[in-house]
mmCIF file of the N, C-alpha and C atoms, coordinates in Angstrom:
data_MODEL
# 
_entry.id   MODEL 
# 
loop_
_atom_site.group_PDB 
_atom_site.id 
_atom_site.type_symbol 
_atom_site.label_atom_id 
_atom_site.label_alt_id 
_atom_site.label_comp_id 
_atom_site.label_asym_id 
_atom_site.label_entity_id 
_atom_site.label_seq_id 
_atom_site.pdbx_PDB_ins_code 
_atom_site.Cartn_x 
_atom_site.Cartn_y 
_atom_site.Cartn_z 
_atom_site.occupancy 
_atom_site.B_iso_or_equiv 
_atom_site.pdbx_formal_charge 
_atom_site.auth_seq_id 
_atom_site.auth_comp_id 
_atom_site.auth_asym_id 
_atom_site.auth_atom_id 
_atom_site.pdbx_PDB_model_num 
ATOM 1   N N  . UNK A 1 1  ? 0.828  -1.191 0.000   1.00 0.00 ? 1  UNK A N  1 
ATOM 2   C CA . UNK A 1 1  ? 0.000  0.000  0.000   1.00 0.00 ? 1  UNK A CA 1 
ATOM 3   C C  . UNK A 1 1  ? 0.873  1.256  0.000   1.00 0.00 ? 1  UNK A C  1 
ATOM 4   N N  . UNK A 1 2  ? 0.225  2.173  -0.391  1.00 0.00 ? 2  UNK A N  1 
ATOM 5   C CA . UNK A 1 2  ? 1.207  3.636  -0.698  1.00 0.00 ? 2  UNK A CA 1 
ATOM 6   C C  . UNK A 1 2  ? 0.031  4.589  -1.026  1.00 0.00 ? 2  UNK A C  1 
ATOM 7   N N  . UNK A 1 3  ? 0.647  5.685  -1.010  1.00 0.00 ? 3  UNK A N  1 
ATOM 8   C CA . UNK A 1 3  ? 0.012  7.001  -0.718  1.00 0.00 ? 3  UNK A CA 1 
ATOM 9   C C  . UNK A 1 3  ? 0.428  7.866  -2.025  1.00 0.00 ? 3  UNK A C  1 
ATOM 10  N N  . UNK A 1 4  ? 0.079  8.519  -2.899  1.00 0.00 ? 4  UNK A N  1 
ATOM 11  C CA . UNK A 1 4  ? 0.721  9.457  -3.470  1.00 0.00 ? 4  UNK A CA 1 
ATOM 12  C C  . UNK A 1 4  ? -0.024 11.110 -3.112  1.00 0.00 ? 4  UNK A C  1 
ATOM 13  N N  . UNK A 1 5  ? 0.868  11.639 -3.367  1.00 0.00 ? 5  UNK A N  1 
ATOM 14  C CA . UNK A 1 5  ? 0.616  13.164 -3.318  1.00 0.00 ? 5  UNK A CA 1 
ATOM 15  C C  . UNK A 1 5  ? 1.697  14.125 -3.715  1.00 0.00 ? 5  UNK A C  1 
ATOM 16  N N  . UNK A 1 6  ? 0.840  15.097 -4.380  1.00 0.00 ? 6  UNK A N  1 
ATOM 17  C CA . UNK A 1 6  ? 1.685  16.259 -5.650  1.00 0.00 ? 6  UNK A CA 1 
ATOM 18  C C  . UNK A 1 6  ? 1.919  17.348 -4.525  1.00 0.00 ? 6  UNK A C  1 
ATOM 19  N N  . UNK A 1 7  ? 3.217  18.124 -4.891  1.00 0.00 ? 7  UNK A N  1 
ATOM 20  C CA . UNK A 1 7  ? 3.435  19.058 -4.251  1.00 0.00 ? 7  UNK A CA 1 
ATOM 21  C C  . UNK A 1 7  ? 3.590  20.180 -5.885  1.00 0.00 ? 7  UNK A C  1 
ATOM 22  N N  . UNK A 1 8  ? 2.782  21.062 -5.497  1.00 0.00 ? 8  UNK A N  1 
ATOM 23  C CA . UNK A 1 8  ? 2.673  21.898 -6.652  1.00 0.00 ? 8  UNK A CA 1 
ATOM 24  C C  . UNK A 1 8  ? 3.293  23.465 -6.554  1.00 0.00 ? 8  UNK A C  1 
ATOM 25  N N  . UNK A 1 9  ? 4.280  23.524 -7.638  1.00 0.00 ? 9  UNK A N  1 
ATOM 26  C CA . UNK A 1 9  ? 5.114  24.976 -7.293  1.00 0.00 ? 9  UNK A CA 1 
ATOM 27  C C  . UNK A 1 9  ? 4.973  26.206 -8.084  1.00 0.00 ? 9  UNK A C  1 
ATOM 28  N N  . UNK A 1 10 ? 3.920  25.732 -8.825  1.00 0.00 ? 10 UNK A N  1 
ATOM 29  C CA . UNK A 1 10 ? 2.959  27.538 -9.101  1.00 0.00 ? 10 UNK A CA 1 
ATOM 30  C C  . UNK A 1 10 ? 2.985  28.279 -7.980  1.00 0.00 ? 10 UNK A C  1 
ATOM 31  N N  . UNK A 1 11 ? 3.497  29.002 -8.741  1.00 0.00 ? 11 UNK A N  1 
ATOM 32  C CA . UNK A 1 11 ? 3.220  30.497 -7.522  1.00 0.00 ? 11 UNK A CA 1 
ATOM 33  C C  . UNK A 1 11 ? 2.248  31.036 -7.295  1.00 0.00 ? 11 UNK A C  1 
ATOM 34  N N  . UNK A 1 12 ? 0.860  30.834 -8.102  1.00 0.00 ? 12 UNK A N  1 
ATOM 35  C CA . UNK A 1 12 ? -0.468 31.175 -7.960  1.00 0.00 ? 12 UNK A CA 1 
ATOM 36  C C  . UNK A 1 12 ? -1.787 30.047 -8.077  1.00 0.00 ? 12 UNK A C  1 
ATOM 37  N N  . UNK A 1 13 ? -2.384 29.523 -7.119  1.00 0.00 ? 13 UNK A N  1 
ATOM 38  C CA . UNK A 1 13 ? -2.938 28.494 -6.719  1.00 0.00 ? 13 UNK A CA 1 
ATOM 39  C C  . UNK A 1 13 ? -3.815 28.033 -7.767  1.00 0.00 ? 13 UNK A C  1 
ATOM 40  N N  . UNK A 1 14 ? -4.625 29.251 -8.725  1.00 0.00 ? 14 UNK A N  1 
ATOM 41  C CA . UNK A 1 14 ? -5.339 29.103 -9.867  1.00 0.00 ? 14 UNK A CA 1 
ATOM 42  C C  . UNK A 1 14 ? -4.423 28.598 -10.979 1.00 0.00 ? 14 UNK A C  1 
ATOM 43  N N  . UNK A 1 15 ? -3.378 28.487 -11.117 1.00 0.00 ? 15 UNK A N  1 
ATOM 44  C CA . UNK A 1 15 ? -2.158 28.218 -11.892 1.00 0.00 ? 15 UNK A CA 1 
ATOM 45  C C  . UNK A 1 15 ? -2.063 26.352 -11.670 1.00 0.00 ? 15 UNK A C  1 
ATOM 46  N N  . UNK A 1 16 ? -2.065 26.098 -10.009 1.00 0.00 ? 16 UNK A N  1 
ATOM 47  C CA . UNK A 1 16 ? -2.074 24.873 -9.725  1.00 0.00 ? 16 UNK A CA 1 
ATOM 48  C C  . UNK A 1 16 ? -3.067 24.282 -10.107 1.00 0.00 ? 16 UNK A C  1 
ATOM 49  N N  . UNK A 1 17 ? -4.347 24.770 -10.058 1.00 0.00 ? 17 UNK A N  1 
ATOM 50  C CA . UNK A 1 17 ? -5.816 23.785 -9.965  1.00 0.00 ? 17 UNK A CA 1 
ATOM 51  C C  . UNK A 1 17 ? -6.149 23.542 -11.728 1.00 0.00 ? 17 UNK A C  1 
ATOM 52  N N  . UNK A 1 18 ? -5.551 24.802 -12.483 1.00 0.00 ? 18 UNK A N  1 
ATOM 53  C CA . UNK A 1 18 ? -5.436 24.798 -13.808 1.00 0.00 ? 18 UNK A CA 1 
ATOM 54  C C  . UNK A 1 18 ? -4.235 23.574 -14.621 1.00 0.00 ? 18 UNK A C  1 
ATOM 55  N N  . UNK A 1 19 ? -3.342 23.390 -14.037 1.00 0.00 ? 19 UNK A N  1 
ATOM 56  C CA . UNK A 1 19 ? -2.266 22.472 -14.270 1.00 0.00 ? 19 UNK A CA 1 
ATOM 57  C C  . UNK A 1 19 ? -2.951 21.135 -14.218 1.00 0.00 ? 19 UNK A C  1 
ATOM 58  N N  . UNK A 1 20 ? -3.309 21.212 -12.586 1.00 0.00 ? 20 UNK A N  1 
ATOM 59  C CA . UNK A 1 20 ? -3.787 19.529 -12.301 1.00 0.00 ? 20 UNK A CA 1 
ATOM 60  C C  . UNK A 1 20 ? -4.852 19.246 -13.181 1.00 0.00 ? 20 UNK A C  1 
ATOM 61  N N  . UNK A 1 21 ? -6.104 19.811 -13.665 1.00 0.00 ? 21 UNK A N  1 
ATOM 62  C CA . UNK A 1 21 ? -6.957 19.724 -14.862 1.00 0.00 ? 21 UNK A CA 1 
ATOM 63  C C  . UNK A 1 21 ? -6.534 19.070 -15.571 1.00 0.00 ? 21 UNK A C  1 
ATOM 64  N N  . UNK A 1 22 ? -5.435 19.985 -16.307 1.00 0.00 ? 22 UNK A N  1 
ATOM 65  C CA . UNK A 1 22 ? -4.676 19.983 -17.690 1.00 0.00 ? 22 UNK A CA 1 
ATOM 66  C C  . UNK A 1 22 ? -4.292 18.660 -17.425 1.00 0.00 ? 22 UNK A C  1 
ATOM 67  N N  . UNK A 1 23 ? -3.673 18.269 -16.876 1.00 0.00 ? 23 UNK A N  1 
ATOM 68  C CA . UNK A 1 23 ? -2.870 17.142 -17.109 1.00 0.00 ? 23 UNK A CA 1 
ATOM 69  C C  . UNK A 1 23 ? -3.708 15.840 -16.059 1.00 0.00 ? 23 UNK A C  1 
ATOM 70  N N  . UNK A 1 24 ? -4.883 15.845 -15.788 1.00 0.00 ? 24 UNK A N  1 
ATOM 71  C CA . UNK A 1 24 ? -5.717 14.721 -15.198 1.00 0.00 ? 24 UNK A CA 1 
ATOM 72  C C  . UNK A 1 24 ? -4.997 14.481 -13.776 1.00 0.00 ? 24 UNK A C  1 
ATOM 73  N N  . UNK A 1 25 ? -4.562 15.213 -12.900 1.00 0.00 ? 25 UNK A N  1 
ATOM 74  C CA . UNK A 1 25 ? -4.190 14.790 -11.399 1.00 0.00 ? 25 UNK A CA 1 
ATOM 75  C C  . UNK A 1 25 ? -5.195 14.693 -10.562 1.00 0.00 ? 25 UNK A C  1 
ATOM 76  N N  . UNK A 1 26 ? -5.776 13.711 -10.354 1.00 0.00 ? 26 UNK A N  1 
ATOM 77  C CA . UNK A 1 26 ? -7.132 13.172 -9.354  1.00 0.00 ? 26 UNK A CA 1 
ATOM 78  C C  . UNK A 1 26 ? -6.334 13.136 -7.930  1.00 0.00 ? 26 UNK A C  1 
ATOM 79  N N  . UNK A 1 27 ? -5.327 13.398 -7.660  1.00 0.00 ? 27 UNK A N  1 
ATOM 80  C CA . UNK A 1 27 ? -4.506 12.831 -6.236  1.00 0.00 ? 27 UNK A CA 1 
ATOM 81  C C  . UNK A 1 27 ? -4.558 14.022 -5.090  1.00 0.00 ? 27 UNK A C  1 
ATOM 82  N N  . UNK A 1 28 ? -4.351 14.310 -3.742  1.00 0.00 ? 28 UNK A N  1 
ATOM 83  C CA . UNK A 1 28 ? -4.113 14.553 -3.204  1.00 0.00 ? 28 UNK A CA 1 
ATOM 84  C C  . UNK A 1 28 ? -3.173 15.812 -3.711  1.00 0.00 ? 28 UNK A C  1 
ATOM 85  N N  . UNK A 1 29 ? -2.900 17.019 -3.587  1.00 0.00 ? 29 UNK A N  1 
ATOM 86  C CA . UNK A 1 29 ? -1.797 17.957 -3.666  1.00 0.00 ? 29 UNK A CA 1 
ATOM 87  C C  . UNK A 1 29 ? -1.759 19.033 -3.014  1.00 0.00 ? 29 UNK A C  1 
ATOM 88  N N  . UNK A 1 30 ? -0.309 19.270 -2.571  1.00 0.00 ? 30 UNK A N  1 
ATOM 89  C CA . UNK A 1 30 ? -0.438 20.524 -2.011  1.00 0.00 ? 30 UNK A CA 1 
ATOM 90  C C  . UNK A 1 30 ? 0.334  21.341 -2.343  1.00 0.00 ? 30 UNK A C  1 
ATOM 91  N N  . UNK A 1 31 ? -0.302 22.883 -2.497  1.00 0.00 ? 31 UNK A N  1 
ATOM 92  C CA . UNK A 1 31 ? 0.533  24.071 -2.913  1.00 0.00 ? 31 UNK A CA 1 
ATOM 93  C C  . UNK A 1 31 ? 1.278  24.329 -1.787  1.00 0.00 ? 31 UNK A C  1 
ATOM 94  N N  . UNK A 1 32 ? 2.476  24.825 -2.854  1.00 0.00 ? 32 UNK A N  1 
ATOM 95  C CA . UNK A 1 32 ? 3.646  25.345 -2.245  1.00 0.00 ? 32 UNK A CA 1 
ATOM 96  C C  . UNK A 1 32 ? 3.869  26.135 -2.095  1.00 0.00 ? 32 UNK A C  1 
ATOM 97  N N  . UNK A 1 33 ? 3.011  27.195 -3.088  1.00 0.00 ? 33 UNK A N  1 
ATOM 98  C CA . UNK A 1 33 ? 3.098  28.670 -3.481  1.00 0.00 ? 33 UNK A CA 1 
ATOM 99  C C  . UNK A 1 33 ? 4.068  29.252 -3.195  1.00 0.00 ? 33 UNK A C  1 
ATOM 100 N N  . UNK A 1 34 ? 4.396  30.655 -2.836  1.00 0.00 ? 34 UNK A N  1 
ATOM 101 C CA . UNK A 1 34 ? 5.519  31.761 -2.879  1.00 0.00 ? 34 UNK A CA 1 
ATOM 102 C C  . UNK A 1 34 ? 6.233  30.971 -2.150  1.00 0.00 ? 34 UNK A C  1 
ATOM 103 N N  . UNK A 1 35 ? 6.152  30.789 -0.722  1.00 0.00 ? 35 UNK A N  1 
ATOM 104 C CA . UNK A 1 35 ? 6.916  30.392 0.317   1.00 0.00 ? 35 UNK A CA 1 
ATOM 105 C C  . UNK A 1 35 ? 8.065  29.374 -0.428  1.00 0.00 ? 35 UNK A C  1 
ATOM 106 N N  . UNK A 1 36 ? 7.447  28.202 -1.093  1.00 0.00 ? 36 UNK A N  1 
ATOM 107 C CA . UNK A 1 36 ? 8.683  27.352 -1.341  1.00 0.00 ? 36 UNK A CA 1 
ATOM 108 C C  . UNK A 1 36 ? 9.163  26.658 -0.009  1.00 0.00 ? 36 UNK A C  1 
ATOM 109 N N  . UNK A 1 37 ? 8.187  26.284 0.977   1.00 0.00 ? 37 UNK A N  1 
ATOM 110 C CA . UNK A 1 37 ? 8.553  25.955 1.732   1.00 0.00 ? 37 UNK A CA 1 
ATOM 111 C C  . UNK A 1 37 ? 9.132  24.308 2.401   1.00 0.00 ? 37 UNK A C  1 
ATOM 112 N N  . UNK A 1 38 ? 8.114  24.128 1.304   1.00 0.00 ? 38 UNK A N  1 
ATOM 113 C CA . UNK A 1 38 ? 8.202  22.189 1.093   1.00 0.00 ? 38 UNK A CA 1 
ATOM 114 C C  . UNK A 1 38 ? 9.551  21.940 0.238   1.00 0.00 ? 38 UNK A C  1 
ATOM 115 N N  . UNK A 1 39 ? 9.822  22.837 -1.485  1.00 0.00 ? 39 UNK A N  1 
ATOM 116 C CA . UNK A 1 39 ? 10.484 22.673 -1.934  1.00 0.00 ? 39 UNK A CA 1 
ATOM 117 C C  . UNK A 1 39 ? 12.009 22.929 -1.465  1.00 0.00 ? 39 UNK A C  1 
ATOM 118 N N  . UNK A 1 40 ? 12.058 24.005 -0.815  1.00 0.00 ? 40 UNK A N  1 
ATOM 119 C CA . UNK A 1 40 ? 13.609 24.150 0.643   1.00 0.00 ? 40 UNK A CA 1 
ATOM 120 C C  . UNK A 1 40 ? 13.550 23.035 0.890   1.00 0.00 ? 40 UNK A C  1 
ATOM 121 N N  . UNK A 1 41 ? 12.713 22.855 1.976   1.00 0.00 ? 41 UNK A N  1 
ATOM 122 C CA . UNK A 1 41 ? 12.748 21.670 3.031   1.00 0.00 ? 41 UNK A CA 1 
ATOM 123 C C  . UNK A 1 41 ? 13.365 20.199 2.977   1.00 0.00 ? 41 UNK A C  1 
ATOM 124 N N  . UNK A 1 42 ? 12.620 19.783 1.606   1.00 0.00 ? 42 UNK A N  1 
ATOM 125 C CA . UNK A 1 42 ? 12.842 18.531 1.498   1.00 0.00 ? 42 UNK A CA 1 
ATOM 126 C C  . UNK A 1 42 ? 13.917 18.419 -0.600  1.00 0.00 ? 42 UNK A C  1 
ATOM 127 N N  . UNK A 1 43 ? 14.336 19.557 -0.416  1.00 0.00 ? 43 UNK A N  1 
ATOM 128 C CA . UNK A 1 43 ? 15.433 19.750 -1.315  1.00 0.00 ? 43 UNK A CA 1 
ATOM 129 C C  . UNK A 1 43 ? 15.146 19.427 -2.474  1.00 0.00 ? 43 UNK A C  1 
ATOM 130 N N  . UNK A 1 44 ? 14.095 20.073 -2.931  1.00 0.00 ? 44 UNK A N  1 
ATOM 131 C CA . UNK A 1 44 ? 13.066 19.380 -4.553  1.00 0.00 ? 44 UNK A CA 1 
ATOM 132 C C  . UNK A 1 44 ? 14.226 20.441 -5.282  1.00 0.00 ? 44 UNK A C  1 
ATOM 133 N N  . UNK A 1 45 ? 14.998 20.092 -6.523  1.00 0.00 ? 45 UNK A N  1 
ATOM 134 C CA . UNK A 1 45 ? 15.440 20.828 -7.260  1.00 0.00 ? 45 UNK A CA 1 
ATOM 135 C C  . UNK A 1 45 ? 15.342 20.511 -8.744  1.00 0.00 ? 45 UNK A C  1 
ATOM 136 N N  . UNK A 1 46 ? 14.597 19.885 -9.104  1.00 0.00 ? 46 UNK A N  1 
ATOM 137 C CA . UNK A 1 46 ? 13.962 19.655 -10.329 1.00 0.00 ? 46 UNK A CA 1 
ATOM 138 C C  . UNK A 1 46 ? 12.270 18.850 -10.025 1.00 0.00 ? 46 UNK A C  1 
ATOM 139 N N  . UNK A 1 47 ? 11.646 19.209 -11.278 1.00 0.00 ? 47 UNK A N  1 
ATOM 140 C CA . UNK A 1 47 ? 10.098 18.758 -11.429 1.00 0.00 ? 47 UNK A CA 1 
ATOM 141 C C  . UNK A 1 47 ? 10.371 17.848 -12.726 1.00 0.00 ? 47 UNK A C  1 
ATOM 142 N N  . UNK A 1 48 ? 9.278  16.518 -12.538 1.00 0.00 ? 48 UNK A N  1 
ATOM 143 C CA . UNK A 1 48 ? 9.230  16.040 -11.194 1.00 0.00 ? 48 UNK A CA 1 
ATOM 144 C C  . UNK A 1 48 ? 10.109 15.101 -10.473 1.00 0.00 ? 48 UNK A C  1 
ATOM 145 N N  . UNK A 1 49 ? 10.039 15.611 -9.280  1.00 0.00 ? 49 UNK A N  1 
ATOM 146 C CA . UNK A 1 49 ? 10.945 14.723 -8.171  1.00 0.00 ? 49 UNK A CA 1 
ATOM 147 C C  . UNK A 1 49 ? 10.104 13.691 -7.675  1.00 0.00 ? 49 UNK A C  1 
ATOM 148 N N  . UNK A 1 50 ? 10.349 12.490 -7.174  1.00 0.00 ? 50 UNK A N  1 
ATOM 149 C CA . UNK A 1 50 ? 10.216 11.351 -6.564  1.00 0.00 ? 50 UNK A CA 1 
ATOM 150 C C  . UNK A 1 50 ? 10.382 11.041 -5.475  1.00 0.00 ? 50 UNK A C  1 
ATOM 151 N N  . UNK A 1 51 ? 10.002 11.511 -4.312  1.00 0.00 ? 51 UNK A N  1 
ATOM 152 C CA . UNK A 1 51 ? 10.253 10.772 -2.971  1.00 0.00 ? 51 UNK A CA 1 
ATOM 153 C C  . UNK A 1 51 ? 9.244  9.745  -2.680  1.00 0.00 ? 51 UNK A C  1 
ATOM 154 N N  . UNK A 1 52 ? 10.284 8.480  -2.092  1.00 0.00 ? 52 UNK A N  1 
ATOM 155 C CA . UNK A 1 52 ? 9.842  7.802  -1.182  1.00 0.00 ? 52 UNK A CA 1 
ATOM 156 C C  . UNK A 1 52 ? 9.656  7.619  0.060   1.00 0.00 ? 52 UNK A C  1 
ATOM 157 N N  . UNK A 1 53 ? 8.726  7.509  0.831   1.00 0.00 ? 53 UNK A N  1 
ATOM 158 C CA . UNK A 1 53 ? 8.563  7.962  2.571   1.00 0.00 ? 53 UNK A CA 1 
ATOM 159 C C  . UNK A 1 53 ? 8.400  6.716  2.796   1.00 0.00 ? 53 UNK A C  1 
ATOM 160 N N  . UNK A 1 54 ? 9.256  6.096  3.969   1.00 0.00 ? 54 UNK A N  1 
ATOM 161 C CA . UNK A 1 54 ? 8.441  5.285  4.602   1.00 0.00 ? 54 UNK A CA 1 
ATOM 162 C C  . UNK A 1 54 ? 7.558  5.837  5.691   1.00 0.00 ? 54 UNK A C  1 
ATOM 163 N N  . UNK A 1 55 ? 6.988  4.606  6.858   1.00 0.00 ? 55 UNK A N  1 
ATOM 164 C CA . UNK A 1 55 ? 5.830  4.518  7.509   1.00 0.00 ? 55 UNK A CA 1 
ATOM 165 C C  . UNK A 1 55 ? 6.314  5.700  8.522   1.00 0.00 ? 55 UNK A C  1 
ATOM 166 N N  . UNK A 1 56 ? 7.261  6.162  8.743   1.00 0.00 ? 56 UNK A N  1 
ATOM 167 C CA . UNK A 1 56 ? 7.293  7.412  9.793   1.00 0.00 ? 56 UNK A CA 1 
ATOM 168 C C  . UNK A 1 56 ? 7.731  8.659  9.003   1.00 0.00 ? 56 UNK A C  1 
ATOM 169 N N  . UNK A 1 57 ? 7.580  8.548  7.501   1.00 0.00 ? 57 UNK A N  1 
ATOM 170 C CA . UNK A 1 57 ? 7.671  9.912  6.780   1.00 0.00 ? 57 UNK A CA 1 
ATOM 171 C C  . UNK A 1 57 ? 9.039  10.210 6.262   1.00 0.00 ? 57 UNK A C  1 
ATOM 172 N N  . UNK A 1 58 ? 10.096 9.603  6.965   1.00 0.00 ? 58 UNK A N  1 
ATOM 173 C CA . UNK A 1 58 ? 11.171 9.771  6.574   1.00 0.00 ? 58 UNK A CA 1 
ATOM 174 C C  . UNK A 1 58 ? 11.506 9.108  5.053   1.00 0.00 ? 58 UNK A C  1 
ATOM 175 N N  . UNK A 1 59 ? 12.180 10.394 4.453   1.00 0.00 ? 59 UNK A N  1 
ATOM 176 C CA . UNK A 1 59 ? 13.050 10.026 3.198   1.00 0.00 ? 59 UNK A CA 1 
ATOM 177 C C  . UNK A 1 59 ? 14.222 8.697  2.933   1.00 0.00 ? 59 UNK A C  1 
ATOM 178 N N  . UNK A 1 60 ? 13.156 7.668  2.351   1.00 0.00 ? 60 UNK A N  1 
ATOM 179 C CA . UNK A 1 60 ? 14.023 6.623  1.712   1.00 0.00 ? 60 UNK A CA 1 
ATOM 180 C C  . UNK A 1 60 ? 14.314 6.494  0.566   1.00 0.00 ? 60 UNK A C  1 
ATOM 181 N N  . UNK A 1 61 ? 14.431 7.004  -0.175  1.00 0.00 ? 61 UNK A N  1 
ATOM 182 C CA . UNK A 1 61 ? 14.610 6.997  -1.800  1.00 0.00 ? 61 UNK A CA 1 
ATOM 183 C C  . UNK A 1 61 ? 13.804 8.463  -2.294  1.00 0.00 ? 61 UNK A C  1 
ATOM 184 N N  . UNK A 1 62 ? 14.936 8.961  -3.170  1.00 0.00 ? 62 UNK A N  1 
ATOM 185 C CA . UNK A 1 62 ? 15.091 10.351 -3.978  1.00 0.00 ? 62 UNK A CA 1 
ATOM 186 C C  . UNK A 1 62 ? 14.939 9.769  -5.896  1.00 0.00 ? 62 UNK A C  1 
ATOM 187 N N  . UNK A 1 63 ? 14.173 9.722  -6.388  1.00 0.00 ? 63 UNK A N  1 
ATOM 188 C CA . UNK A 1 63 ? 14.238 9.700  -7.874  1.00 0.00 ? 63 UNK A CA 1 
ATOM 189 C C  . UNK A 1 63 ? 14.829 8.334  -7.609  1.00 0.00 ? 63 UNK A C  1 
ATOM 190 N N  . UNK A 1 64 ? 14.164 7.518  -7.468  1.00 0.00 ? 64 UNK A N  1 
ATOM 191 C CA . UNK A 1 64 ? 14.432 6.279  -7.385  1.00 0.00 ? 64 UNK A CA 1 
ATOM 192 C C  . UNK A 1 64 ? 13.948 5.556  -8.802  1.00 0.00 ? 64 UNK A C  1 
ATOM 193 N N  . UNK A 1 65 ? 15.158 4.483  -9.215  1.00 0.00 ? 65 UNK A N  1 
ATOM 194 C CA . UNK A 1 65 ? 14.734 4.315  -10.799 1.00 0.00 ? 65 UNK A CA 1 
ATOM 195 C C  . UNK A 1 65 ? 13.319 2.903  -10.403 1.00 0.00 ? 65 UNK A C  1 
ATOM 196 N N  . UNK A 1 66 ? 13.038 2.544  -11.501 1.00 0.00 ? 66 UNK A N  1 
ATOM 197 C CA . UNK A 1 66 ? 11.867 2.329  -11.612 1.00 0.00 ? 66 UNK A CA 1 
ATOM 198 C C  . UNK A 1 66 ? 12.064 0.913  -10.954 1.00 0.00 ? 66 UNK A C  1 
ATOM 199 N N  . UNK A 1 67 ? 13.144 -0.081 -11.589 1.00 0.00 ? 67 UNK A N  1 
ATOM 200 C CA . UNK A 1 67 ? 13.444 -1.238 -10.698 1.00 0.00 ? 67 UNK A CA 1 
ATOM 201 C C  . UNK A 1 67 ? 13.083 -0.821 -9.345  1.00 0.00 ? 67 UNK A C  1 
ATOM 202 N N  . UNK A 1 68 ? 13.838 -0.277 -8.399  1.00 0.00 ? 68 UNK A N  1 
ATOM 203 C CA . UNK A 1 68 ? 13.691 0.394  -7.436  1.00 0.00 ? 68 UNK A CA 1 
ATOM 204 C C  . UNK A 1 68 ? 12.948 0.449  -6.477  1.00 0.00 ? 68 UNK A C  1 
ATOM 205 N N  . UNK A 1 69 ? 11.884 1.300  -7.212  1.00 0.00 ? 69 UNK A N  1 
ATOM 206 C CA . UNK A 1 69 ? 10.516 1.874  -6.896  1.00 0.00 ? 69 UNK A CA 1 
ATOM 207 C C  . UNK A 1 69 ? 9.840  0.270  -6.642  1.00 0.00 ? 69 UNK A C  1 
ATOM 208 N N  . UNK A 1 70 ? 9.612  -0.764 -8.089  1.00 0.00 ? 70 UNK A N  1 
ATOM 209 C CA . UNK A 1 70 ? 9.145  -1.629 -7.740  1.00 0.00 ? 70 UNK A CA 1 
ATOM 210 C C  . UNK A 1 70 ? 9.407  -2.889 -6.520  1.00 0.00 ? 70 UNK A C  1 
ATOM 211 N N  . UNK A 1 71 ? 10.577 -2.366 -6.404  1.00 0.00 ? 71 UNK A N  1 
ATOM 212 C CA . UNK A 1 71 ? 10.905 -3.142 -4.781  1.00 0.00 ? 71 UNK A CA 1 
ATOM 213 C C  . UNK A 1 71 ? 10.803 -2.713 -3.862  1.00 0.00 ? 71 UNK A C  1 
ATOM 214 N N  . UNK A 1 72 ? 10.793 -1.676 -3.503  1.00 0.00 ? 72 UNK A N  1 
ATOM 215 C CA . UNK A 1 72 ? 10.071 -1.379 -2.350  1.00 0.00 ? 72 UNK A CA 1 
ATOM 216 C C  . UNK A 1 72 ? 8.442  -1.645 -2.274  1.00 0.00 ? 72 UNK A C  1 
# 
């Protein structure tokens, strides 16, 4: 079982809800807007990035290739 969710870095929230449309994102997302606060935090420096969390949230895999992904 797994969770996904978009972190979205429009700077204007109508920008985000217009994106996720565009491109069919039914998931969970959250803006990041001006602040950039998620994207600091957890060191997003290209779109899109890939984290894997395990069960206490912590970062186990960054752009993890697809083998990878399927083993965990």
């Amino acid at each position: 079982p797994f969770a996904l969710l978009g972190i979205c870095g429009d700077e204007v929230a109508e920008e985000a809800r217009k994106t996720a449309e565009e491109h069919g994102m039914h998931w969970p997302s959250w803006f990041d807007g001006k602040s950039r606060a998620i994207v600091r935090d957890w060191n997003v420096t290209s779109w899109p990035t890939v984290l894997l969390l395990d069960a206490r949230g912590r970062i186990v895999a960054k752009n993890p290739r697809h083998d990878v992904l399927e083993a965990k």
